[in-house]
DOVO-800849 format. One record per residue: y, x, z of N, C-alpha, C in turn. Coordinates in steps of 0.2 Angstrom, whole numbers, padded with zeros to 4 digits, always signed. Layout:
// DOVO-800849
YXZYXZYXZ;...
//
This chain:
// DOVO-800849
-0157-0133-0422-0151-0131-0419-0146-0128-0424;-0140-0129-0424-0135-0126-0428-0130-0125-0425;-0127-0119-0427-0120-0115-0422-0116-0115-0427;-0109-0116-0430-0103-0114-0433-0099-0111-0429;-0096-0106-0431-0091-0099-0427-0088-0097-0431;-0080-0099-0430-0076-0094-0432-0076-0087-0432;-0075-0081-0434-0075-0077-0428-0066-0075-0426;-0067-0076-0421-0060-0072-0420-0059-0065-0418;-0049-0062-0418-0051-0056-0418-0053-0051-0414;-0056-0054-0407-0059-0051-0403-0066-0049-0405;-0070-0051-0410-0079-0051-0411-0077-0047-0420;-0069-0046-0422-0070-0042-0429-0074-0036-0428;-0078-0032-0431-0081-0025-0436-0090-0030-0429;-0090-0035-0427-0096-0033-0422-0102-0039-0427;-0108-0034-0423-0117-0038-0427-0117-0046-0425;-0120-0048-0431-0122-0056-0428-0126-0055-0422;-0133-0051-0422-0136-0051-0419-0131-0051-0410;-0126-0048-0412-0122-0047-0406-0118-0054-0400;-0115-0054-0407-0109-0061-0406-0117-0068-0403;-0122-0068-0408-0128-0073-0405-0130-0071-0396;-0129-0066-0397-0132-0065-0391-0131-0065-0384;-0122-0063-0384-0117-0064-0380-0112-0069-0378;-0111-0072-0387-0107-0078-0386-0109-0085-0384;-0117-0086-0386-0121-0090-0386-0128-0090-0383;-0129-0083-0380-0134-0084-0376-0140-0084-0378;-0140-0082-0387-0146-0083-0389-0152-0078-0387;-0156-0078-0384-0161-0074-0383-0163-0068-0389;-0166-0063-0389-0167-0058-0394-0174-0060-0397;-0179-0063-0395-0184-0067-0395-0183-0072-0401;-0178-0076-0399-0177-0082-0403-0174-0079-0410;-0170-0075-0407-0165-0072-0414-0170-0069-0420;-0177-0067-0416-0182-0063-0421-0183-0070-0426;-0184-0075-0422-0186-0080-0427-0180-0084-0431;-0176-0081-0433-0171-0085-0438-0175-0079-0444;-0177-0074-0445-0181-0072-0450-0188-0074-0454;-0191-0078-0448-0198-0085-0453-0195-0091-0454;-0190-0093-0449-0189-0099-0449-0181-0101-0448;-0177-0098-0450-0170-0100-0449-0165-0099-0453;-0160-0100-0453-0153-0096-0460-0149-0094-0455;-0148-0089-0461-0140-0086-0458-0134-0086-0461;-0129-0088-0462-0125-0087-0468-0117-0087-0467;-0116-0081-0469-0108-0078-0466-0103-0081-0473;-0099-0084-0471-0094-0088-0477-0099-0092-0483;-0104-0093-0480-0107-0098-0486-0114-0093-0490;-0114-0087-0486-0119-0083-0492-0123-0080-0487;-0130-0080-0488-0134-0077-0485-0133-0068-0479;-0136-0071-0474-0135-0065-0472-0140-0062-0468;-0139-0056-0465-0144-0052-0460-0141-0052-0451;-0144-0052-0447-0142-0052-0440-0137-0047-0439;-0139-0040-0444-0137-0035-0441-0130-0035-0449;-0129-0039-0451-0121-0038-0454-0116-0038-0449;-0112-0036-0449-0105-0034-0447-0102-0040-0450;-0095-0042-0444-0091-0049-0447-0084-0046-0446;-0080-0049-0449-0072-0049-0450-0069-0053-0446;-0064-0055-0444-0059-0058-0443-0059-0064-0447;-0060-0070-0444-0059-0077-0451-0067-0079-0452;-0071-0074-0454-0076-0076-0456-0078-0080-0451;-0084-0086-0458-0086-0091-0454-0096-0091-0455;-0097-0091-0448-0103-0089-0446-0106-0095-0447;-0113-0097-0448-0116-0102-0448-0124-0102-0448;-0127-0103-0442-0134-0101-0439-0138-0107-0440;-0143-0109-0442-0147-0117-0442-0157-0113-0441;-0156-0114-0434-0166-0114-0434-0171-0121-0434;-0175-0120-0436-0179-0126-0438-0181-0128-0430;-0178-0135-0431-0181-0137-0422-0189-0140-0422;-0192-0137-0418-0200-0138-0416-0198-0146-0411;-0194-0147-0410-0196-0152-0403-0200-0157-0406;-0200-0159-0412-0201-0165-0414-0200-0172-0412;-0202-0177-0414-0197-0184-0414-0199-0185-0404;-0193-0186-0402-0194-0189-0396-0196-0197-0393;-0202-0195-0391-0206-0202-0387-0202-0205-0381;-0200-0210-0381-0199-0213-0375-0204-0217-0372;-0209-0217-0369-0214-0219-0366-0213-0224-0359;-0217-0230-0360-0218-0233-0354-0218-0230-0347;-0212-0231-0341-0213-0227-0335-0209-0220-0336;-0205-0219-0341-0200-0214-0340-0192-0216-0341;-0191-0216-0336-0183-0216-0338-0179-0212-0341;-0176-0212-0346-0169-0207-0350-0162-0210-0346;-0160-0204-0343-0154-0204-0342-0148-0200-0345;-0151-0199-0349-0147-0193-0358-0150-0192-0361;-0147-0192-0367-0150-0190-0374-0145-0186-0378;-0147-0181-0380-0139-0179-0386-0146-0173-0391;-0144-0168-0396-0146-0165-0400-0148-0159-0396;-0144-0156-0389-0148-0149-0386-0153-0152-0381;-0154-0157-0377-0157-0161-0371-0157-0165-0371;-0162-0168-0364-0164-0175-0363-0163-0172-0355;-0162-0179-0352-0163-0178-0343-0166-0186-0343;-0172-0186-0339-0176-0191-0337-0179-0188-0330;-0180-0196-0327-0183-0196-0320-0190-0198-0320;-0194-0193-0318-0198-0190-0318-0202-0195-0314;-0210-0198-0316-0211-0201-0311-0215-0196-0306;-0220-0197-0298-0221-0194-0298-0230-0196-0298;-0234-0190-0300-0243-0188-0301-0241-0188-0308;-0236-0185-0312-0237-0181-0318-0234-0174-0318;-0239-0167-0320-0238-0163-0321-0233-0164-0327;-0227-0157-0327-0223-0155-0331-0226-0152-0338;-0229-0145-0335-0232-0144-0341-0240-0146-0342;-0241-0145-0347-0250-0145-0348-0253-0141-0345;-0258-0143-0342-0262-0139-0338-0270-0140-0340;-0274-0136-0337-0283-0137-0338-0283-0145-0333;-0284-0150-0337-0285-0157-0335-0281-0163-0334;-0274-0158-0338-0268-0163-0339-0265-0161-0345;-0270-0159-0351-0268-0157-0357-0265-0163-0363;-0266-0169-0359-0262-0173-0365-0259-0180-0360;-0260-0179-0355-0256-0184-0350-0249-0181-0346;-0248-0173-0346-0242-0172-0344-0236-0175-0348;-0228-0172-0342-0223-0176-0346-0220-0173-0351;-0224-0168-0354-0220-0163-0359-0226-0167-0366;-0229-0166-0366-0235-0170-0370-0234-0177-0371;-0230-0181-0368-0229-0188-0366-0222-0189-0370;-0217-0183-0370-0211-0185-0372-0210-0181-0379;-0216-0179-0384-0216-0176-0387-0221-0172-0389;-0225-0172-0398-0228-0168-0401-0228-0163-0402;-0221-0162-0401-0220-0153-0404-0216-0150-0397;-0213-0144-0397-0210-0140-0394-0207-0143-0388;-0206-0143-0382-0199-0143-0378-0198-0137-0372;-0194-0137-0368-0194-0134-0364-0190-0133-0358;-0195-0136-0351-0192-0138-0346-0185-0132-0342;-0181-0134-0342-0177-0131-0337-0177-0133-0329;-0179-0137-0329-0181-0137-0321-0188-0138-0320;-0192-0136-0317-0201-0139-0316-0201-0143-0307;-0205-0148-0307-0206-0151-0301-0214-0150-0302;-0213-0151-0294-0223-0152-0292-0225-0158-0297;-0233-0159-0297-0233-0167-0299-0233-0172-0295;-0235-0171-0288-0232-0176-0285-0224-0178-0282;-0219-0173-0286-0213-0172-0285-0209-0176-0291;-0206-0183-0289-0203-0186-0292-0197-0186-0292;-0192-0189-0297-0185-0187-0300-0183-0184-0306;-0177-0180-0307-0172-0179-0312-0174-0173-0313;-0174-0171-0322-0178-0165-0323-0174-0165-0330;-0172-0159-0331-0169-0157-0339-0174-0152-0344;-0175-0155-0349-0179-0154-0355-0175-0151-0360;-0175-0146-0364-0172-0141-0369-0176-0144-0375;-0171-0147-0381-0175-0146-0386-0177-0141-0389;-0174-0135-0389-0175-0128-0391-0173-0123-0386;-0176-0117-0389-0177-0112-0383-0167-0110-0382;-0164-0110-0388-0159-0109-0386-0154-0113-0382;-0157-0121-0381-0152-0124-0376-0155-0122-0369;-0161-0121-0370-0163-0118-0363-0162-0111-0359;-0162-0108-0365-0157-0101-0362-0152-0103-0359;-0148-0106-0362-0139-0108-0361-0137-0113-0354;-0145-0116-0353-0142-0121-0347-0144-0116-0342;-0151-0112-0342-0153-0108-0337-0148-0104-0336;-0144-0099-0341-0142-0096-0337-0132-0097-0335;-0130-0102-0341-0124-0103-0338-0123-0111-0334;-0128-0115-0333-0126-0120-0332-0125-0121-0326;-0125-0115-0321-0125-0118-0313-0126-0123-0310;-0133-0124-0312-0138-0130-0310-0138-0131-0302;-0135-0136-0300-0135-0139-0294-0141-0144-0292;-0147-0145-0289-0152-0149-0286-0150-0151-0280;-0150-0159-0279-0151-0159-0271-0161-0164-0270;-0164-0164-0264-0168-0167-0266-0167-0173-0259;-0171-0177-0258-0174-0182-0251-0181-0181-0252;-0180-0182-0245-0188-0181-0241-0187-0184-0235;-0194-0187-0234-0196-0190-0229-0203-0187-0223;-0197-0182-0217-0201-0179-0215-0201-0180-0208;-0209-0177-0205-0209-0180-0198-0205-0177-0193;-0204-0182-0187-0200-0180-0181-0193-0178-0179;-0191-0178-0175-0184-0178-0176-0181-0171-0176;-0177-0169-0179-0174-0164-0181-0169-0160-0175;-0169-0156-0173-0165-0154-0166-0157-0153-0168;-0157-0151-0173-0152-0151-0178-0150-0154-0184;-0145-0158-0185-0141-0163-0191-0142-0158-0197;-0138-0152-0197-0139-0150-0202-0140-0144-0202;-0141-0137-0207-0143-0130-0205-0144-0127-0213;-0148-0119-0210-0149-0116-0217-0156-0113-0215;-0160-0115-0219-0167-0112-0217-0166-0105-0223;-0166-0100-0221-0167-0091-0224-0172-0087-0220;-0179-0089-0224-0183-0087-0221-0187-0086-0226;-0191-0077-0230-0194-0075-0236-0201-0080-0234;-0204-0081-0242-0210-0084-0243-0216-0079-0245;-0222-0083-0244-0226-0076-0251-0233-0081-0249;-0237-0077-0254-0242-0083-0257-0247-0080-0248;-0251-0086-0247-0254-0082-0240-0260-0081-0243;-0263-0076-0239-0269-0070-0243-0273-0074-0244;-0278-0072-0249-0283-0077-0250-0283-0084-0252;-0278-0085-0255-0275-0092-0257-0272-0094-0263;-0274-0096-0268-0270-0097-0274-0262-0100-0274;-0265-0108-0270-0258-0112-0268-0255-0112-0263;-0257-0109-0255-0253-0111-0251-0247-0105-0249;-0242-0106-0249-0237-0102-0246-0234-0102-0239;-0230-0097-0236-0228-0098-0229-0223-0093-0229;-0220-0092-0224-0216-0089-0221-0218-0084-0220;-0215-0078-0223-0217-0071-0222-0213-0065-0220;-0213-0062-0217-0208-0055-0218-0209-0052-0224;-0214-0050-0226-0214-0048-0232-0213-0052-0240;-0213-0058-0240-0210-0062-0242-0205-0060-0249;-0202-0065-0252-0197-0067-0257-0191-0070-0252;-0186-0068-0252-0180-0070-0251-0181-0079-0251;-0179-0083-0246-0181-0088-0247-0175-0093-0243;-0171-0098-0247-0164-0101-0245-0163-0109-0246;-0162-0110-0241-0163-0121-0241-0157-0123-0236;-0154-0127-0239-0148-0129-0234-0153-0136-0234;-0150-0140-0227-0154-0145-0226-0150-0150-0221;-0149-0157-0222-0145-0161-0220-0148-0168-0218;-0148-0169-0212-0154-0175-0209-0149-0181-0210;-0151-0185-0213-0147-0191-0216-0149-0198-0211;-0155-0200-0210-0157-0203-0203-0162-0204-0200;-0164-0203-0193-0169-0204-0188-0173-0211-0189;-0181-0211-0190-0182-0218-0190-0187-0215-0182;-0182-0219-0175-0189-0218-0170-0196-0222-0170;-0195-0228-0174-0202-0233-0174-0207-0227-0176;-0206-0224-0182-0211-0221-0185-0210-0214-0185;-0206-0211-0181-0205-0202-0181-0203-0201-0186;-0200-0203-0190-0198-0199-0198-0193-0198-0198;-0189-0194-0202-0183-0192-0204-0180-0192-0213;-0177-0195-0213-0175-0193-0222-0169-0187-0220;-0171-0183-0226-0167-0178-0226-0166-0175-0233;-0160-0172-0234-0158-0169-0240-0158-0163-0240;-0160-0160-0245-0163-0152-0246-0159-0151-0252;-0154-0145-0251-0152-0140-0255-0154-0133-0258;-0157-0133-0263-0161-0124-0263-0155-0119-0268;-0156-0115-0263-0152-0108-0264-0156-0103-0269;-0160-0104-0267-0167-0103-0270-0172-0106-0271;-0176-0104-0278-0182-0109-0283-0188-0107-0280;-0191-0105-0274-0198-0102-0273-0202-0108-0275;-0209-0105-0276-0214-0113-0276-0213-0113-0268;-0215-0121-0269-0216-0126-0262-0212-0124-0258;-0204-0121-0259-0201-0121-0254-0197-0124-0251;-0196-0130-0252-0193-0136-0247-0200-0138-0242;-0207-0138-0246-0211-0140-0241-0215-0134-0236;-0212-0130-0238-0215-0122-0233-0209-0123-0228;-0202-0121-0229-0198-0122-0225-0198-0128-0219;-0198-0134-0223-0199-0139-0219-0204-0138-0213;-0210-0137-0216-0217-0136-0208-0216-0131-0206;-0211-0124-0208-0207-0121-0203-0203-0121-0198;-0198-0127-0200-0195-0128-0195-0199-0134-0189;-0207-0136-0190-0209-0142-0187-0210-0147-0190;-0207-0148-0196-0206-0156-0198-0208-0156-0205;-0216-0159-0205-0219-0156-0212-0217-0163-0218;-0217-0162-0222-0216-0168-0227-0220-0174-0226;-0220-0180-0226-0224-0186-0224-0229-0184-0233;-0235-0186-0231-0238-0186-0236-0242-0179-0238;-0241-0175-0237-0241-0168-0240-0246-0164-0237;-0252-0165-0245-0258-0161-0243-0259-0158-0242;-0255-0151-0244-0256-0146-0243-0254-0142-0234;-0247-0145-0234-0245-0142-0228-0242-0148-0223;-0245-0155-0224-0243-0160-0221-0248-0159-0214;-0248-0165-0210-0252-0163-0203-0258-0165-0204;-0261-0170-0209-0265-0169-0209-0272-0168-0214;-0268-0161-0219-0270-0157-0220-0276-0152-0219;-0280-0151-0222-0283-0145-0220-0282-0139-0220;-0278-0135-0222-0274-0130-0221-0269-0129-0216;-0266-0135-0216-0260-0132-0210-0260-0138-0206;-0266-0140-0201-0265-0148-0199-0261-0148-0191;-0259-0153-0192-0255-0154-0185-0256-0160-0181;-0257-0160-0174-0259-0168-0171-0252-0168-0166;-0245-0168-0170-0240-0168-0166-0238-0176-0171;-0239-0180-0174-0237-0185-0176-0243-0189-0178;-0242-0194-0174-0249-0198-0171-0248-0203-0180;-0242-0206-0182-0241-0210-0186-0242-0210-0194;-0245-0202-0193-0246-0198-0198-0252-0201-0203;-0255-0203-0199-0264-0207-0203-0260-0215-0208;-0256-0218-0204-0254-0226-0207-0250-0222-0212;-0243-0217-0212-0239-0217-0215-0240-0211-0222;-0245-0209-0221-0248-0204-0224-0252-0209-0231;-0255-0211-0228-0260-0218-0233-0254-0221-0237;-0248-0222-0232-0246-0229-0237-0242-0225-0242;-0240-0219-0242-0234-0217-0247-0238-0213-0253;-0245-0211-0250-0250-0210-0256-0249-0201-0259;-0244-0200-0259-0242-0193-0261-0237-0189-0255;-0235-0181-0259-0229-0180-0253-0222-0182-0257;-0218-0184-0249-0215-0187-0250-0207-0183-0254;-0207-0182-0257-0202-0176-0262-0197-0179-0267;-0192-0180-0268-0189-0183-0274-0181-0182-0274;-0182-0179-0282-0175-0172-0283-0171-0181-0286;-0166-0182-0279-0162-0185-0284-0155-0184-0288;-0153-0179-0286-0147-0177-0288-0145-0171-0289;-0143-0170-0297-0142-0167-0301-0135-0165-0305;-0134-0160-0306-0126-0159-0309-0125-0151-0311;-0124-0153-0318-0124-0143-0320-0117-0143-0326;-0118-0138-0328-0110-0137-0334-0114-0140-0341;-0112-0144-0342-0115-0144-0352-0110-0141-0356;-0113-0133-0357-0110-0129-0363-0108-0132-0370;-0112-0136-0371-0113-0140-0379-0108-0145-0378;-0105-0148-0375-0101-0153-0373-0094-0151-0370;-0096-0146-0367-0088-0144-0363-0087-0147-0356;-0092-0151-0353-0091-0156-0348-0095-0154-0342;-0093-0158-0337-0100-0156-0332-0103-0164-0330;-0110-0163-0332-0114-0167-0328-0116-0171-0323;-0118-0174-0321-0120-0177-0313-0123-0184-0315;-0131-0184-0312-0134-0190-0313-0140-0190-0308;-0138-0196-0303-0142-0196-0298-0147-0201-0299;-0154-0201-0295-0158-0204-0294-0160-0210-0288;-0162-0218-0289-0161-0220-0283-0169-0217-0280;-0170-0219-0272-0174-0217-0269-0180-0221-0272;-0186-0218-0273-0194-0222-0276-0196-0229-0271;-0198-0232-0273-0201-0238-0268-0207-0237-0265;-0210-0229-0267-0215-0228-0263-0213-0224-0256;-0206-0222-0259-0204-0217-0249-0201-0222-0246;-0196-0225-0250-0194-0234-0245-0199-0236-0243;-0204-0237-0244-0210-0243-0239-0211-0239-0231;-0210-0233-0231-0212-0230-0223-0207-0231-0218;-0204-0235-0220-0197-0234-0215-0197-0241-0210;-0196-0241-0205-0196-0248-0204-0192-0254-0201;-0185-0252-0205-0181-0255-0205-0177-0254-0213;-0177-0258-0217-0173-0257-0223-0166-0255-0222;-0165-0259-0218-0153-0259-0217-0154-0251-0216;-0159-0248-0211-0157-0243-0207-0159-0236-0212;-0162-0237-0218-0161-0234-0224-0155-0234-0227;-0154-0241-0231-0148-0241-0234-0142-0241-0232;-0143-0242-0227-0137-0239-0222-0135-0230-0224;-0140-0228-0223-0139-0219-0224-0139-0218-0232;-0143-0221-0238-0144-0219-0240-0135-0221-0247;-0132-0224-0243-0125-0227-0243-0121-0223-0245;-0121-0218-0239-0117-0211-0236-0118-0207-0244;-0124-0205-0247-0125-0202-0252-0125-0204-0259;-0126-0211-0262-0128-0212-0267-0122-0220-0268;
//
C-alpha cells in the first residue's frame, strides 16, 4: 500500500501517527508495523510516526503488501480488481476463512498464498458477492467508512402473511450448543428487513429478499424460522433438521434433496470506494441450484425482473 498526502493547513504542527490514523483510518496496529516492514518519508527523507508536519509538507507512507500474487481459480468469479480489493461471487460449500479441515481448500487460500482479508464473511454454504482487502488498511477503510449495503435471496417455506416487514428480534447462542442460535430476550440486538418477492403454491416456497440492519451469525436463517418460514435446505434450522425439525411443509423431503444445501445467496452489493471516490454496486444473478426448486421458470423471472 502507498498513501501520498499533502498536508494541509488544517493537520499543520500535528503526528503522522495522527493524520494516519484519522485521515486514513489506518489502524494503530498496522501503524506499529511501518517500523519492520514499511517507510515513512516526510518531503523525501526518512521519518518517525511520531514527527510533527507543516503546512505544504509532503507525506509518503509504502508498507510491504503481504497479499501476494492473486489466483484466479476455476469456479470464482471476479467482478473487481484494483490495488486495495477484489469483490468475487463466492460459490457456495467453500468456507471463507481456513478452518480445521478446510485448511487449503477455503476461498481465502484459493485466491491467494499470502495475506488477505475478508470484509464480508458468508456461511459456506452461503453463496454470492463478498469483498477481499488486500491489506489490513483497505479493510479498516471499507469496514469502517464504506457503508456497506447487503441484500441477500432466499428460498423459504410457506407463504408469508406479510409482503414485507422488519424482523427486531435479539439473538444468542442456545445453551449447550456451539452453532445453533435463536431468538432470545437476552440476546444481541438483532435487525432484518425482509421483502417477499414471490409465492410459488405448487411447492410452498417463497423467495424473499433480506436486508440486515444487523451482522449476527445465522441471522437471516434464525429470524426466518422465527417468523415460520425456515430457509429451503437448511440443516441446521430447516424443517427437517435435527434441532429445529418441522412437519409443516410436506415438500420439504423433494425440495430439500434437490437444492442440496441452504438456500442463501448475497446477491447484492453496494458500499463507498474511499480509494476511488465512487460508489460501488454489483449484483449477483440467482444460482442454478435455487432456480431448480421453483416450478414454474416465467413465475421466477418474472419476479426476479422487478430486482435485477
Amino acid at each position: 500500500m502507498n498513501i501520498r498526502y499533502t498536508v494541509p493547513e488544517k493537520d499543520d504542527g500535528r503526528e503522522i501517527v495522527r493524520i494516519l490514523n484519522t485521515e486514513f483510518l489506518v489502524s494503530r496496529q498496522m501503524i506499529k508495523r511501518f517500523k519492520f516492514d514499511g517507510k515513512v518519508e516526510l518531503n523525501g527523507v526518512h521519518a518517525t510516526v511520531r514527527q510533527r508536519v507543516k503546512t505544504g509538507d509532503i507525506l509518503y507512507v509504502e508498507l510491504e503488501d503481504r497479499s501476494g500474487d492473486i489466483l484466479h481459480p476455476e469456479g470464482i468469479d471476479f467482478l473487481y480488481e484494483d490495488e486495495w480489493y477484489i469483490v468475487v461471487n463466492k460459490p457456495a460449500g467453500i468456507v471463507t476463512h481456513p478452518t480445521h479441515g478446510h485448511l487449503d481448500d477455503s476461498l481465502l487460500t484459493m485466491l491467494s498464498e499470502g495475506t488477505l482479508h475478508p470484509v464480508i464473511r458468508l456461511d459456506r454454504e452461503t453463496s454470492g458477492l463478498i469483498i477481499i482487502a488486500k491489506n489490513g488498511y483497505a479493510h479498516n477503510t471499507l469496514s469502517v467508512s464504506g457503508e456497506i449495503q447487503k441484500k441477500y435471496l432466499a428460498v423459504c417455506y410457506g407463504r408469508f402473511e406479510n409482503e414485507s416487514g422488519t424482523i427486531d428480534r435479539p439473538i444468542a447462542r442456545r445453551p449447550g450448543s456451539v452453532m445453533i442460535r435463536d431468538v432470545d430476550p437476552e440476546g444481541k440486538r438483532s435487525v432484518t428487513h425482509y421483502r417477499v418477492l414471490v409465492y410459488d403454491e405448487v411447492n410452498d416456497i417463497s423467495l424473499v429478499e433480506f436486508k440486515l440492519e444487523t451482522g449476527r451469525c445465522h441471522q437471516i436463517r434464525v429470524h426466518s424460522r422465527y417468523l415460520g418460514h425456515p430457509l429451503a435446505g437448511d440443516g441446521l434450522y430447516g424443517p427437517l433438521s435435527a434441532d429445529n425439525p418441522c412437519d409443516k411443509f410436506p415438500a420439504a423431503e423433494v425440495i430439500d434433496k434437490k437444492i442440496g444445501r441452504c438456500a442463501l445467496h448475497a446477491y447484492s452489493l453496494r458500499f463507498q470506494d474511499k480509494f476511488s471516490d465512487v460508489e460501488r454496486h454489483f449484483e449477483s444473478a440467482l444460482p442454478e441450484d435455487m432456480r431448480s426448486v421453483w416450478s414454474s421458470a416465467e413465475l421466477l423471472d418474472h419476479a426476479l425482473g422487478k430486482i435485477l
